[in-house]
N, C-alpha and C positions, 0 to 999 in steps of 0.2 A: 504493500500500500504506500501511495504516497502521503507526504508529511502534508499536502497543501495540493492534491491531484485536482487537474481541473481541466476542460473539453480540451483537445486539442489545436492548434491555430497554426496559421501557414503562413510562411514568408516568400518575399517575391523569389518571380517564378525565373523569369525575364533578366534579368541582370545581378552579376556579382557584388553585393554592397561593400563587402572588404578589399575587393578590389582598389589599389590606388590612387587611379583616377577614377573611378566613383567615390572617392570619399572626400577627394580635390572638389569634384561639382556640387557634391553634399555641402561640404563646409564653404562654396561660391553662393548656392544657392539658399543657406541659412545665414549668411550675411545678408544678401536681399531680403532676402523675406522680414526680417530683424527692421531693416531698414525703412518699409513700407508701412511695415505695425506698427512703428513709432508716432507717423504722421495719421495712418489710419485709426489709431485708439487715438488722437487725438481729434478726428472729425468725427469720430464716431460720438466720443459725449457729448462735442461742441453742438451739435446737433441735438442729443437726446435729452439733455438734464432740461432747458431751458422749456420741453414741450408742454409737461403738463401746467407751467405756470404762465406762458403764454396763450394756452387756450382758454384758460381759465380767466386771465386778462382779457382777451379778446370777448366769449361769450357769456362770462360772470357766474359760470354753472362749473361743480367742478368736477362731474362726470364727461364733461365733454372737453376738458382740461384732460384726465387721465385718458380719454379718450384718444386723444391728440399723440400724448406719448405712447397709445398702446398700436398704436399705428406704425410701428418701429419692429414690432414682431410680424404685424402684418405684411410690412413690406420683404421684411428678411425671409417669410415664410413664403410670399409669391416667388420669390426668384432663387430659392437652396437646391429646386431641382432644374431649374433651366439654367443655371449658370454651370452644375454640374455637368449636365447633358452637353450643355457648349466645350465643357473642357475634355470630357470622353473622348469628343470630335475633332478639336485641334489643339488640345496643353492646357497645361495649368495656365499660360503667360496672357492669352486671352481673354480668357476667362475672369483674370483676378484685373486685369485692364480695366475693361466692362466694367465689373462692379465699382470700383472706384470712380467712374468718370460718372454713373449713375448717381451716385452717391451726392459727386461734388453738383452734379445739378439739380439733388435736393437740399442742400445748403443754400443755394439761391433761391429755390421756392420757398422757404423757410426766413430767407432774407425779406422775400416781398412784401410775404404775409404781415411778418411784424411791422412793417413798415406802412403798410394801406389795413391793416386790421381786417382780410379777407381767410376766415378760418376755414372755408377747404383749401387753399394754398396751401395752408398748414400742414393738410393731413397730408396731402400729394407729397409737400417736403418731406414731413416726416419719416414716409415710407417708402420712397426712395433712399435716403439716409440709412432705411434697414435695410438696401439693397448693401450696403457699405457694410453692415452687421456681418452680415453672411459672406461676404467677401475678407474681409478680417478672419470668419471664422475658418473658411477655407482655406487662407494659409497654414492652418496647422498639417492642414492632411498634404500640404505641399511638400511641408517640411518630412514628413514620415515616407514622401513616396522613394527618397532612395535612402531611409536610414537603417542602419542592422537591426536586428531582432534586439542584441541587448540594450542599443541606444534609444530605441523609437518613442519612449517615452520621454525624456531630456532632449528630442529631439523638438513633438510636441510643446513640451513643457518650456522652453527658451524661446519660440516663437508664442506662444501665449505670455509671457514673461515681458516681452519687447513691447506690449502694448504697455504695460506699466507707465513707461517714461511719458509717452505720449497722454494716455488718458487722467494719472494723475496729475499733470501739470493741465491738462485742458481742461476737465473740469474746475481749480480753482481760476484758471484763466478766463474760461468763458464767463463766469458771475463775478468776476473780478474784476479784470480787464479788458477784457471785450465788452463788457456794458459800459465803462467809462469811457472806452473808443468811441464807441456808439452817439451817447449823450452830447460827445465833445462837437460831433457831428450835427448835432442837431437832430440824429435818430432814436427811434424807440430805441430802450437802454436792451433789450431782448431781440433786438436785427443785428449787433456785434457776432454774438456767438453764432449764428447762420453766415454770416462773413466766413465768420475764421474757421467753419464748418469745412464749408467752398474748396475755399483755398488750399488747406493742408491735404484734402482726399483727392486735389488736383494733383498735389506734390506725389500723393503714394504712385497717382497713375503712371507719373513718368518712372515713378523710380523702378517700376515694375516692367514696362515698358523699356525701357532702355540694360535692364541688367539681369533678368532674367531669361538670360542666353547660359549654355542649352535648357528648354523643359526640364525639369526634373523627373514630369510623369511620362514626356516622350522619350527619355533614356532609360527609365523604369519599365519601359514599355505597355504599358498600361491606354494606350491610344485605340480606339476603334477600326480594326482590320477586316478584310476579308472574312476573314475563318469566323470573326464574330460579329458578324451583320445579320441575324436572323432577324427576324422581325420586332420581338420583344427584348432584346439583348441590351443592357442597360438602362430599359424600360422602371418606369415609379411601381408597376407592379407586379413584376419581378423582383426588383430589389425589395420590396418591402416583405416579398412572398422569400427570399434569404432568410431576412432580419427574422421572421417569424419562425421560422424553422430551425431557429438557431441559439439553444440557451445564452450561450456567452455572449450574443448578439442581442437576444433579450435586453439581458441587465445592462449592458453599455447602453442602447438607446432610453435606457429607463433611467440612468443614473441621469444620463443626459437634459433628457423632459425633465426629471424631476426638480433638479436644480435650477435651468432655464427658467420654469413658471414661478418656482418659488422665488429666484432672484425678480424676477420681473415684478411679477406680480407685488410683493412688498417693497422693491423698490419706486415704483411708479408713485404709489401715494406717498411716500416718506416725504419727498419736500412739501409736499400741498398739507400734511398732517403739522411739522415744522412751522409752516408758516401761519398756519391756524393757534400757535401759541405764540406767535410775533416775535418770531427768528429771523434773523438777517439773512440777506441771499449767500453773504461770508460764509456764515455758517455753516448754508446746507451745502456750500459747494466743498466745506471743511469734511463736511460728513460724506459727500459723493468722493473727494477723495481717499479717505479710508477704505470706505467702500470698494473702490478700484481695487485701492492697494491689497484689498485682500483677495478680488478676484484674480490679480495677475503675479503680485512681486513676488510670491512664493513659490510662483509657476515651475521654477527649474528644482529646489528641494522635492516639490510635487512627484515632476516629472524622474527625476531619482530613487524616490521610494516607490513609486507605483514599479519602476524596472527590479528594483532590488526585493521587494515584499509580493508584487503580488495587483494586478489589476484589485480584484473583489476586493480584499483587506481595504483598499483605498478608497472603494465605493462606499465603503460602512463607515471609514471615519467621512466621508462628504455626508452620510446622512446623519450622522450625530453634529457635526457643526452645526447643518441648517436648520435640524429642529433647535438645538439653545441658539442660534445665532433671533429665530422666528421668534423664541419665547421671550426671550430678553426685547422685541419691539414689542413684541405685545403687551409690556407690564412696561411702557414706557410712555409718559406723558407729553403731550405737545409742547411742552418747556422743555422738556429733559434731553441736553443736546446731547450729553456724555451719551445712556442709554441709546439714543438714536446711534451715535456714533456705532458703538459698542455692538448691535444687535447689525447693524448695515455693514459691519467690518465681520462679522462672522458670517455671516451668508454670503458674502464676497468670496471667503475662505472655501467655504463649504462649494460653491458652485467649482471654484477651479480644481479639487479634488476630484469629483464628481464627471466636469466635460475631459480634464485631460486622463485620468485613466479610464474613462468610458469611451473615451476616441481611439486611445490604444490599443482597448480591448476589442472593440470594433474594428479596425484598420488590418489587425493581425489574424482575425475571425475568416477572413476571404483570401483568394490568392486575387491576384492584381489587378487580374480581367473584371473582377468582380468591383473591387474595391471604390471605385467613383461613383458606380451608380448608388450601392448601398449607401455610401458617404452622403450622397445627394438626398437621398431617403430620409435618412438618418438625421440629417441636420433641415428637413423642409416638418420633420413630427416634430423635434427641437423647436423651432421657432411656431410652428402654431401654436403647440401648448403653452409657449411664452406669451404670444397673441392672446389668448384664452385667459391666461393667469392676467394681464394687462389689462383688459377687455371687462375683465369683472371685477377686478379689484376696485372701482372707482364706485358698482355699485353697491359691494359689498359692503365700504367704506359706508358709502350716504346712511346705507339700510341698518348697519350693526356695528358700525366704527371700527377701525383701526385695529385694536387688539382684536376682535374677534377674525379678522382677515390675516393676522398673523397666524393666529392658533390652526385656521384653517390651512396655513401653509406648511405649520409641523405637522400635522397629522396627513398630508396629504405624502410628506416627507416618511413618517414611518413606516408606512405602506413598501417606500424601495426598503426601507432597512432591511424588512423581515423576509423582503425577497431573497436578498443578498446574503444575508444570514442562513437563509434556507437554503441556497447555491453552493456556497461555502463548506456546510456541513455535509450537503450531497457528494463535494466533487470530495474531500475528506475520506470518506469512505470509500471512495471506486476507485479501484486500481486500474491501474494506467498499464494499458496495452493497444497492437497495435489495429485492434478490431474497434479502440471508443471511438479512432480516427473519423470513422462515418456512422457515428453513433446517431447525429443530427444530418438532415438532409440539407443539401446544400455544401459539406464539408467533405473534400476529395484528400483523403491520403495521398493520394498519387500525383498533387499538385503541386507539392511542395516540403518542405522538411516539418516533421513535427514535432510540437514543443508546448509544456503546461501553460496554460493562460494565466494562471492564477498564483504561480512564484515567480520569480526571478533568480537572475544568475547566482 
């Protein structure tokens, strides 16, 4: 028996990763990517913090404030499988292009809005902007498509990590300094941060654009061939007909959702809750930075223990942060900035434990041919359920306040635990042989080398 036995998982098919120069374009192609997430976490909050309190300015309601920010999942959720389907077809480089230049021209819609006080502008920015979410988010899987088996998780976890710099300096930037840009101008002091939105998701286009030579996923080999042009062959439901079929593939999209709605969803009303006990926009943008800070800076320890311990282990602590990170907002009053802090800094935590070992567990679940469309799957359930957790938290809020919309996000939270836990203890007892290989349909021994999901080196 093994110490930690868990399904089996396949490494690419198509190219040598320890190979020299694969590890040359690897470590080319994780400086780009690094470099794009900088600027991209930074249009991505500049864009997002500012919605729900500009909607809320604009139509004096403040479900249609959260409304406005939940539109940010919305947009991320329309575009996670047609972006991936574009890069099936021609690379990563296109693909993550697209999304950024979409992104930056919902910066300017977002610009207008504030400016002529026209709230569908809004929503249109908004959710273009999530076209920018999902393109952010997609560099992780850029970065794993030529990394080894023991690095892919540190490989994930440093491109989730690079958003750090950017998004915690934009967030205090944007309520900071981009509203006093704005004002100096003689604009709404909330048309700054859709500027600075713009501009910096312009900067990621080029940087992507000019330096990520070669593909990473067309030396992967991982691009749409002949041999696999069947009709449904990277199809949403196909892959999603994988993901189902696939315990370990399970629990990765699950950790995934779980996190995404729970982050969403209580973060959306936190500043609209904040400013209902007459907090400064400093503040909330103090608390959005913590916040960050915990969904990203700890990305590369993340991306380390999840390689060294074990995807699942990693899953069960992302679900013990976000239920105390959810219960600590819940027992926290519209004055209580710490609290706020404190409860928006553990769900932070909890989320990047959660997407970067459930992307890895996910990524290593398929061999390569597979691997895009799943991804595209996988992160288009992601961002609805973020839309959904969005979506409703503003009525939940009107209807039964704040704390009870937390409470509802731990318990929606212990649901993965005891998944996870029940996975854990399954793979624990079955021993590892090479008949578990195609224990789940969907998983080819014959595809690739086989190796536990669920320890590390």
């Amino acid at each position: 028996m093994a110490s930690i036995a868990g399904e089996n998982t396949i490494s690419n098919q198509h190219v040598d990763t320890d190979d020299e120069s694969t590890k040359q374009i690897q470590a080319h192609t994780t400086k780009v990517l690094v470099g794009s997430q900088v600027f991209g976490g930074m249009g991505l909050v500049s864009g997002y913090i500012p919605a729900a309190m500009l909607g809320r300015e604009i139509t004096g309601s403040t479900s249609l404030g959260t409304l406005a920010a939940a539109m940010l999942s919305v947009g991320a959720t329309s575009a996670s499988f047609p972006l991936a389907s574009l890069m099936y077809r021609q690379g990563r480089r296109p693909g993550l292009r697209l999304g950024y230049l979409i992104a930056a021209g919902g910066g300017l819609c977002g610009f207008t809005a504030a400016a002529t006080g026209f709230y569908p502008l809004l929503l249109l920015g908004v959710a273009m902007i999530g076209v920018g979410n999902t393109t952010n988010m997609s560099a992780r899987y850029a970065a794993a498509d030529l990394a080894s088996e023991k690095l892919r998780g540190r490989s994930i976890g440093m491109i989730v990590w690079a958003t750090t710099i950017g998004s915690a300096s934009g967030s205090y930037v944007a309520l900071a300094g981009a509203t006093w840009v704005a004002v100096y101008f003689a604009l709404p002091d909330l048309a700054g941060p859709y500027f600075l939105s713009s501009a910096v998701f312009l900067v990621s286009a080029f940087v992507i654009h000019l330096w990520l030579r070669p593909d990473p996923l067309v030396v992967a080999g991982g691009l749409r061939t002949s041999s696999r042009s069947g009709p449904n062959r990277g199809g949403l439901i196909r892959s999603v007909g994988l993901i189902t079929a696939n315990s370990n593939a399970r629990i990765a999209v699950g950790a995934m959702v779980t996190s995404q709605m729970v982050m969403v969803g209580v973060m959306t009303t936190t500043p609209l809750h904040m400013e209902d006990g007459n907090q400064t926009k400093s503040a909330i943008g103090l608390m959005m930075t913590l916040h960050i800070l915990g969904m990203y800076a700890f990305s590369p320890v993340i991306g380390w223990m999840s390689d060294r311990y074990g995807r699942l282990p990693m899953i069960v602590l992302a679900g013990i942060t976000l239920v105390a990170g959810s219960e600590v907002a819940a027992h926290t009053s519209a004055h209580d900035a710490t609290g706020a802090m404190l409860g928006l800094f553990l769900i932070g935590l909890g989320w990047g434990f959660g997407v970067i070992a459930g992307s890895a567990l996910l990524t290593e679940s398929f061999p390569i041919s597979d691997r895009v469309g799943v991804q595209g799957a996988a992160d288009l359930t992601m961002s609805a359920f973020g839309a959904i957790g969005g979506l409703s938290s503003g009525v939940i809020v009107t209807s039964h306040g704040y704390g009870n919309l937390s409470h509802t996000a731990a318990i929606f939270t212990v649901v993965l635990l005891v998944a996870t836990v029940v996975k854990l203890i399954t793979d624990w007892r079955k021993p590892v042989s090479a008949c578990d290989t195609a224990s789940d349909p969907g998983e080819d021994p014959q595809l690739g080398q086989v190796t536990p999901a669920t320890k590390g080196s």
